[in-house]
C-alpha positions as CSV (number, residue, x, y, z in Angstrom):
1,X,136.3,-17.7,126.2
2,X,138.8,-19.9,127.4
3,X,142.2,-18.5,128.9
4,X,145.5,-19.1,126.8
5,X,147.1,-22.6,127.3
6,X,151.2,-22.7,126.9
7,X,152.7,-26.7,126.1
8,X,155.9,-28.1,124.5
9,X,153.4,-31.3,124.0
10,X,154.2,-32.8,120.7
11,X,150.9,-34.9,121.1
12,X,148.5,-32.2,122.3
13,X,150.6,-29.4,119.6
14,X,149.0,-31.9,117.1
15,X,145.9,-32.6,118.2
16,X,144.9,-29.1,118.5
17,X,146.3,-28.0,115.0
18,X,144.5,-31.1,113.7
19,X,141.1,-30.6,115.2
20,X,141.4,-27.4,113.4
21,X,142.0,-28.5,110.0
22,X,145.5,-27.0,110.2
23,X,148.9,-28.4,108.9
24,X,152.3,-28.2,109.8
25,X,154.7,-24.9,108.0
26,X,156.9,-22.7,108.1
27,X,158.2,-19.5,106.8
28,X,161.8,-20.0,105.8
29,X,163.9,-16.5,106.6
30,X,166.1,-14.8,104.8
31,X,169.0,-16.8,107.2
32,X,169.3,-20.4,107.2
33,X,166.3,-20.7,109.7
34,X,162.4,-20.9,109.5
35,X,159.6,-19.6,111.5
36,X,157.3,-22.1,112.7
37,X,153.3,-21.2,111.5
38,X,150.0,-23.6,111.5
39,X,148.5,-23.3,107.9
40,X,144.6,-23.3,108.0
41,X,144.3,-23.6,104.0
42,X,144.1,-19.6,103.6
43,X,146.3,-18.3,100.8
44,X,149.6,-16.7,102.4
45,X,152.6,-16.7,99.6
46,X,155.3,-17.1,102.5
47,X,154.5,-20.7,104.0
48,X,155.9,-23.9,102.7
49,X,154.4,-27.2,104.6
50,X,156.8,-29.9,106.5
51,X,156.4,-33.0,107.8
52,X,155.3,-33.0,111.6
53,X,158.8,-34.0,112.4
54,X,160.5,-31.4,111.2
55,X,157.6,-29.1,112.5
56,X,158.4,-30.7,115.9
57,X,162.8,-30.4,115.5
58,X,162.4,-26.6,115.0
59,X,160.1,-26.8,118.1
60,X,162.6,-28.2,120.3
61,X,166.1,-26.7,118.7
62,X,164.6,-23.6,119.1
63,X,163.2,-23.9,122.8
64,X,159.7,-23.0,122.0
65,X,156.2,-23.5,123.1
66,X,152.9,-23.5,121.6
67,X,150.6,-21.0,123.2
68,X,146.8,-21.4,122.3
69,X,143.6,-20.7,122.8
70,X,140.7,-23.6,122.8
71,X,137.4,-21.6,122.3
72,X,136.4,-18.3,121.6
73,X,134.1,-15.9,123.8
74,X,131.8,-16.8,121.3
75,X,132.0,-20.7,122.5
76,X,133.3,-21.8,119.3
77,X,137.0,-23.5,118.3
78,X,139.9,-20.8,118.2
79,X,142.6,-20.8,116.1
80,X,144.4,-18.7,118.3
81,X,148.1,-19.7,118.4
82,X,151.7,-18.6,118.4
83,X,155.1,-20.0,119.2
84,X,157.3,-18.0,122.1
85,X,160.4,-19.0,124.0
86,X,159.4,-21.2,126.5
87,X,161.1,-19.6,129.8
């Protein structure tokens, strides 16, 4: 299992959501903001897709980072993720 990786890397966020088959969304809030999510094609009522720039703004306006995992103790491709502040 590997250890949990944290990056603000546009290019390696993308890669890593890609190789996974995952897209770009968000789940827009009851406020005028949205909260950033990676949709894997599972059914989930609450996220609408964006463009990878927009994906990427809400990134950076909001100071976040992505924090993932690569593989699972089982050696195979995670799909562990989440978006904290970056501090």
């Amino acid at each position: 299992m590997s250890e949990p990786l944290k990056t603000t890397n546009h290019e390696v966020i993308r890669a890593w959501i890609e190789a996974r088959e995952g897209r770009p969304a968000v789940a827009r809030t009851a406020a005028k903001g949205a909260v950033l999510r990676v949709d894997f094609g599972e059914h989930e009522d609450d996220l609408e897709p964006v463009e990878w720039e927009e994906f990427f703004t809400i990134l950076d306006d909001n100071k976040l980072a992505f924090v993932h995992q690569d593989i699972t103790a089982e050696g195979l491709p995670s799909r562990l993720n989440e978006f904290v502040e970056r501090g």
